[in-house]
Residue, then its C-alpha position, 0 to 999 in steps of 0.5 A: x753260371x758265375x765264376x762264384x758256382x763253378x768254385x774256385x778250384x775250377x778258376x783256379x784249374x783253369x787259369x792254371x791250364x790256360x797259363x800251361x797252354x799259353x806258355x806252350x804255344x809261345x814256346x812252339x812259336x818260337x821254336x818254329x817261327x822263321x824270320x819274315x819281313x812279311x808276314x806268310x799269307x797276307x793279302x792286301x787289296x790297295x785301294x789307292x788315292x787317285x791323286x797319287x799319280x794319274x797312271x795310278x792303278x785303282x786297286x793294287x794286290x800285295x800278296x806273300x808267299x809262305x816264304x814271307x815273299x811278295x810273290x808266288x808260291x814256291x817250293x825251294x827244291x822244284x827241279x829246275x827252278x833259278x830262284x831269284x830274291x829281290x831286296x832293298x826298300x820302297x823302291x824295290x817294293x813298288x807298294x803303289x803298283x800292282x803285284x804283276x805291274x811292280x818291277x820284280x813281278x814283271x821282272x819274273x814274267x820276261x824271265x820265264x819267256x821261252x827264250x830267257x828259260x833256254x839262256x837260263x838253263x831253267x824250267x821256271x823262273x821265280x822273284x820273291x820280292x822281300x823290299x819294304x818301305x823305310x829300309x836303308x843299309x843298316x836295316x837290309x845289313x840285318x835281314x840278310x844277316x837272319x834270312x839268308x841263311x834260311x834259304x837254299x838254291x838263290x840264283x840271283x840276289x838283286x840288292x836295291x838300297x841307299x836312298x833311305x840311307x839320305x832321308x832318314x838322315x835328314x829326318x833326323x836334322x842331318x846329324x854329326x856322329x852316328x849313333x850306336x846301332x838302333x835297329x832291332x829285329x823286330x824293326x824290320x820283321x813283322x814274323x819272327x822268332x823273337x817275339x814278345x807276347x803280353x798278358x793282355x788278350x790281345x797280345x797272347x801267343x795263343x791269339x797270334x797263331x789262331x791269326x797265323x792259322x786263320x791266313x794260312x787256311x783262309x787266306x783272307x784280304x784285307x782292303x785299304x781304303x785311300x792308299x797313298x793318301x798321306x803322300x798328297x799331305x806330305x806334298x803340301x807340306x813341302x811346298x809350303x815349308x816354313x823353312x828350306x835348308x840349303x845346305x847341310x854339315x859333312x855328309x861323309x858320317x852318312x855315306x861311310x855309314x851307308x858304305x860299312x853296311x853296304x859292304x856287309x851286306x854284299x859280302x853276305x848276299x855273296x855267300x849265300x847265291x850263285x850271283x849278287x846284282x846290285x841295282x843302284x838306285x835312281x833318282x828323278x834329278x832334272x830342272x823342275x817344271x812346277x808341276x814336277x817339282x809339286x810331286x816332290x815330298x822327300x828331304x823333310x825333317x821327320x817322318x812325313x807318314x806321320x807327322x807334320x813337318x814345316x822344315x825341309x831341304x832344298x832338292x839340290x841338298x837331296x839330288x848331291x846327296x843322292x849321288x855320293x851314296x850312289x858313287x859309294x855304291x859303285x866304289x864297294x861293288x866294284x871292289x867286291x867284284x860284285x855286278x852293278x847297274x847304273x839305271x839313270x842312264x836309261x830310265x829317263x827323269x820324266x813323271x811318266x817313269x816317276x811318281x815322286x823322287x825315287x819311285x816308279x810309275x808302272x811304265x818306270x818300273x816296266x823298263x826297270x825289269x827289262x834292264x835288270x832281266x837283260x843283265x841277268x840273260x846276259x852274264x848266263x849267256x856268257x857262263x855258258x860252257x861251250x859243247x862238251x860231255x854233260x857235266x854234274x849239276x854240283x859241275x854245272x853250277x860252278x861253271x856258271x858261277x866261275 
């Protein structure tokens, strides 16, 4: 039957209802959409490049919660849950490394030992991971800003950020002045309330809840073939750079950026958990033998992921740079009365602990979890009250918190 036999009064109905029903749908989604960095239900299956690094695991699993976490699933009003949420940028999303091999999953799993659930005061430990690649203060400033409030019971919130905060200065030629903000929600949320739909099909409202629907219900994985590929390009590239900058203008517009963010941030991440620890990020800084320094892509000018680049700077450039964010770091936390942790001196820079200049080996971020699960058993052994009657458990927590 054509579109002729069926008479334009039927086109026209029906256009009209599924105008009606479009119309309908993109206002429920909005009206009931949360703000994820990831979208809730997505499995991915990593097939990674084996040059990535020798240790690399062959096949990585990513999977979000339905709190939009890589992590388990988990219910916010489970009775004795110390809910724990892992944020910052590449490093904290370990996407090279399988979910129980990433740091906050092994973290998760030296939490819920016997001996840490007794210190803790806890029936199970949960980290839900919402670390992405790319993110640098100003981005982490935004997503506390909408998901943090959606949260209720964070024990713990571990913020690791700031070398995004150098490189993607350096992309952009190490500029002078900052410009007026440019990060939006939907840089840093793939699921999120402000959504804009088109007219086209595949941009209807229509056809991102039948996706929505389709991962909550099946749960499907979608396989990556060749993950980190680009990573070995990125590598040449560097080492064959047509030009190498020794030197860059005052980096004080980048670190009082990253600091005014940082700030924000913390001051947020404080008014919505018991605790905030922030993990400052390490770096592998050393004399380079040349096969280290052949693992090395970071300090281009532009995007590496997806662009050809024949300008870098020097690593030196990068290593100083590194340090003043990381000294601006501790100055804020510490006048915030905020935790902090300095991991360079205890995740030695060796490739068997890291892969590039900021990510870690399986073996890197083992010992990454272990520092991070020690700090957190080691102030809640020191807010332990000591034997008194048993207090409320509105009491209780502010004990611990105190």
């Amino acid at each position: 039957m054509t579109v002729t036999a069926l008479g334009p009064g039927l086109v026209l109905a029906a256009a009209v209802w599924l105008l009606v029903v479009e119309l309908g749908v993109r206002r429920w989604i909005r009206r009931r959409t949360r703000y994820h960095v990831w979208p809730p239900g997505v499995r991915l299956e990593l097939r990674q490049d084996a040059r990535l690094f020798p240790e690399a695991e062959p096949r990585v699993r990513f999977e979000i919660n339905a709190d939009g976490e890589r992590g388990s699933d988990v219910r916010g009003d489970e009775a004795g849950l110390f809910r724990i949420l892992v944020a910052g940028g590449s490093p904290a999303e370990c996407f090279a490394l399988d979910q129980p091999t990433s740091w906050p999953g092994t973290l998760e799993r030296l939490l819920n030992a016997a001996d840490s659930l007794r210190t803790l005061g806890a029936g199970r430990a949960h980290v839900g991971n919402i670390g992405r690649g790319g993110i640098a203060s100003e981005h982490l400033d935004l997503i506390f800003e909408h998901v943090l409030p959606q949260y209720r019971g964070l024990a713990v919130i571990v913020v690791m950020v700031g070398g995004n905060d150098v490189f993607l200065w350096l992309e952009d030629g190490a500029p002078t002045s900052v410009p007026a903000s440019s990060v939006t929600v939907a840089d840093v949320f793939q699921y999120q309330p402000e959504q804009r739909f088109g007219w086209t099909p595949g941009r209807w409202a229509m056809m991102e809840l039948a996706r929505r629907l389709r991962r909550s219900w099946l749960r499907p994985v979608e396989v990556r073939e060749a993950a980190g590929a680009w990573v070995t390009t990125a590598r040449k590239m560097r080492a064959q750079a047509r030009e190498l900058r020794t030197s860059v203008p005052d980096p004080a517009i980048m670190v009082d950026h990253f600091e005014y963010h940082f700030r924000r941030l913390l001051l947020c991440a404080r008014a919505h958990a018991d605790r905030v620890l922030v993990v400052r990020q390490p770096w592998f800084e050393k004399e380079y033998t040349a096969e280290e320094a052949g693992r090395l892509w970071h300090g281009g000018l532009g995007k590496a992921w997806k662009q050809a680049i024949s300008v870098y700077y020097a690593q030196d450039v990068l290593n100083h740079l590194m340090a003043l964010v990381d000294a601006r770091a501790a100055t804020v936390a510490d006048e915030l009365g905020v935790e902090h942790l300095d991991l360079r001196r205890i995740l030695a820079p060796t490739l068997e602990n890291y892969y590039d200049f900021v990510h870690y080996t399986a073996a890197g971020a083992a010992v990454v979890a272990r520092t991070v699960a020690a700090a957190i058993r080691r102030r809640s052994e020191r807010a332990q009250p000591s034997p008194q009657p048993a207090l409320s458990e509105s009491s209780a927590n502010m004990v611990a918190v105190t």
